[in-house]
N, C-alpha and C positions, 0 to 999 in steps of 0.2 A: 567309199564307193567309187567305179571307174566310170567313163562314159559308157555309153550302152546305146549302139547305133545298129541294133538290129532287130526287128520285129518295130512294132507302133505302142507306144510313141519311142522318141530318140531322150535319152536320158543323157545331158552335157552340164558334168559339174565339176570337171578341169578346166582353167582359165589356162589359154594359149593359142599362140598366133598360126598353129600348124594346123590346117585343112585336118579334118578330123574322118576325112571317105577322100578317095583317088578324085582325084579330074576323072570322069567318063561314072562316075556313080553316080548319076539323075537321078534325082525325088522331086517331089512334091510338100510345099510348106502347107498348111492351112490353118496352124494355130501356134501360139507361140508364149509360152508362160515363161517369167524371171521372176525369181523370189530372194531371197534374202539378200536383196543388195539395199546400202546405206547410202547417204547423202552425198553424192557427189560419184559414186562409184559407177563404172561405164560397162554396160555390154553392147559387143558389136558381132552381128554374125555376117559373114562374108561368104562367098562359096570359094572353091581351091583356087581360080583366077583372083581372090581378091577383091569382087568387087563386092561394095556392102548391100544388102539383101535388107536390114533392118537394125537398128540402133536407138539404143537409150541410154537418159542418164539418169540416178537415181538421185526422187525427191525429198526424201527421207529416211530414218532408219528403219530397218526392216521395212524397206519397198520391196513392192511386189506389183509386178504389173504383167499384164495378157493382149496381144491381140487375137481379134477373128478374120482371117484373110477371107475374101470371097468363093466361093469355093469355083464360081467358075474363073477364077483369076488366081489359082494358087503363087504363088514364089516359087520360082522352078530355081531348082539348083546342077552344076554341073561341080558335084563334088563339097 
């Protein structure tokens, strides 16, 4: 499967350090699911500047973890 950043939701299941939307493609976060990550394995999502937006590290095999952003406080991204 490829990523899939278009329509709702965004479907990201290549690991890589390359902005995955230009700088100037704004969204909105509000919910954010990681699934099959194992004991010690890290994801970080960043927007195309780089800065990190939310990060985890995983607590066991087959972790799986979610957050719910508020929705009047989404995570805005620039990219």
């Amino acid at each position: 499967m490829a990523n899939v950043t278009s329509g709702n939701p965004f479907i990201i299941d290549t690991v890589t350090e390359t902005a995955i939307l230009a700088a100037g493609a704004f969204f909105q976060l509000y919910q954010i699911h990681w699934t099959s990550g194992s004991t010690a394995d890290t994801v970080i999502v960043a927007d195309a500047a780089g800065v990190t937006k939310w990060a985890s590290v995983g607590g066991g095999a087959n972790n799986a973890e979610g957050m719910v952003f508020d929705e009047a406080a989404p995570v805005m991204f620039n990219g």
